[in-house]
N, C-alpha and C positions, 0 to 999 in steps of 0.2 A: 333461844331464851329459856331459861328455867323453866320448867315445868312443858317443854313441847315433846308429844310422844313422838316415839321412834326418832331422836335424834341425837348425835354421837356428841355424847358429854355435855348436856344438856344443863346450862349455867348463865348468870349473870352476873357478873364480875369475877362470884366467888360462888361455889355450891356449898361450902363449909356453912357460909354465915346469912347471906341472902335469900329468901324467900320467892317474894316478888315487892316488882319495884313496878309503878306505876308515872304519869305526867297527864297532868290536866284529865287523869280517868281513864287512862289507855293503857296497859301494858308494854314495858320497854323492855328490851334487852338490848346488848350493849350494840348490835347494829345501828339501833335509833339511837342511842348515847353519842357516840362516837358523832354518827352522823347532826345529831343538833349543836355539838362542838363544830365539826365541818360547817357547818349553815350557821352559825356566826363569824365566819368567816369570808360566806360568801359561797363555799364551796361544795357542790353538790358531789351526793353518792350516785355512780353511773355504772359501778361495775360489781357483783358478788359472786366471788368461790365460794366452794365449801360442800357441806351435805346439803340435802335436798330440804332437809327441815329451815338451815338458815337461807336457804335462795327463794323458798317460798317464804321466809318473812321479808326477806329484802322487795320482794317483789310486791308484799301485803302494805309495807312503808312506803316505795321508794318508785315512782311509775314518771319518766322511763326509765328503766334498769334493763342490763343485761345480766344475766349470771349464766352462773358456768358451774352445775354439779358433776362432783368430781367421788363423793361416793353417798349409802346412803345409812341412816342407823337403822340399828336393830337392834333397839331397846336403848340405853344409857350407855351403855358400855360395849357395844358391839357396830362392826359397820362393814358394809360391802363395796368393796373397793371400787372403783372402775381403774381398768388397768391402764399404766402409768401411762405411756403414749398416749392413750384416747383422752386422759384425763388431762394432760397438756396441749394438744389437739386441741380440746374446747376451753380452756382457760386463754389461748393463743385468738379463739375464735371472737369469746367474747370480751377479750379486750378488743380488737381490731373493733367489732362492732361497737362496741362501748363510745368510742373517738367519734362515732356521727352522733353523740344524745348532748356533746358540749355545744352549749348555746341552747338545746332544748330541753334537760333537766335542771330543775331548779332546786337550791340548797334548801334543805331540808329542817324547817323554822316554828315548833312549836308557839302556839300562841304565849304570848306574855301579858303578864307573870304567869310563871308556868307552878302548876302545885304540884312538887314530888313527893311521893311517898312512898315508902320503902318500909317490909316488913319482914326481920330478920327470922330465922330458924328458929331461936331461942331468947329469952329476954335480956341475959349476960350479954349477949351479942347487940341486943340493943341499947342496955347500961356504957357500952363502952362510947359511947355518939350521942346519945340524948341530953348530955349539958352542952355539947358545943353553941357557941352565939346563932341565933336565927332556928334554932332545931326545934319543933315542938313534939312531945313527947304524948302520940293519941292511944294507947294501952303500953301493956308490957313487953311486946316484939313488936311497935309499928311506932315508926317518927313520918314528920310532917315539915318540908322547908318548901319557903316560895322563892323560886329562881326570878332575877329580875335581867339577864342575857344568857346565852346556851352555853355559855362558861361556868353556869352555876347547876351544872347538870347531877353532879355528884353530890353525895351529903357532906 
């Protein structure tokens, strides 16, 4: 999610325009986005690749989870591999493991109405979304929309 040290490419949606985005007072990035889309569904998050920055968020949202770090950042822009065998090795591993948490994780359900808020980099970036229907506009880089199902996740 934006703003997490040491994490390779460190973003929420967009790092051009997005700041940070919050729900009901929590910070999201798009693991928990995607995932409260998944969870009006019905469908839970059981498994995360990736750097070590986003397996420790998955794992911070998401219990039970398995992940599977596959390398790690250093800084924004930089990251330490784990070499390509080992790094499928444990993406192999913890899918297999993944397959015992169906039936014991459950889809992932902010409470409702959920309050998003999201605060752009710049205020231009916020002009471009703050007349849309339901958007309410609380300074000049931050809007405010109440989601009424986890379809309404995005502004």
């Amino acid at each position: 999610m934006a703003g997490t040290p040491n994490a390779f490419l460190d973003h929420t949606q967009t790092s051009v325009t997005w700041y940070n985005y919050s729900v009901n007072g929590r910070r999201f990035g798009e693991l928990a986005q995607w995932a409260t889309v998944a969870g009006h569904f019905g469908v839970p998050i059981i498994m995360m690749s990736g750097d070590a920055a986003a397996c420790a968020e998955a794992k911070d949202f998401f219990r039970p989870i398995e992940t599977a770090v596959v390398k790690s950042g250093i800084g924004r822009n930089k990251a330490r591999l784990v070499v390509e065998e080992e790094a499928r090795r444990r993406i192999r591993e913890a899918a297999r493991d993944s397959i015992a948490l169906i039936g014991k994780a459950k889809p992932f359900k902010p409470q409702m109405p959920m309050e998003i808020v999201l605060e752009f980099q710049r205020s231009d970036y916020c002009d471009a979304v703050a007349d849309r229907p339901g958007i309410e506009r609380l300074d000049a880089r931050t809007i405010r929309k109440m989601g009424a199902t986890g379809l309404d996740i995005f502004p």
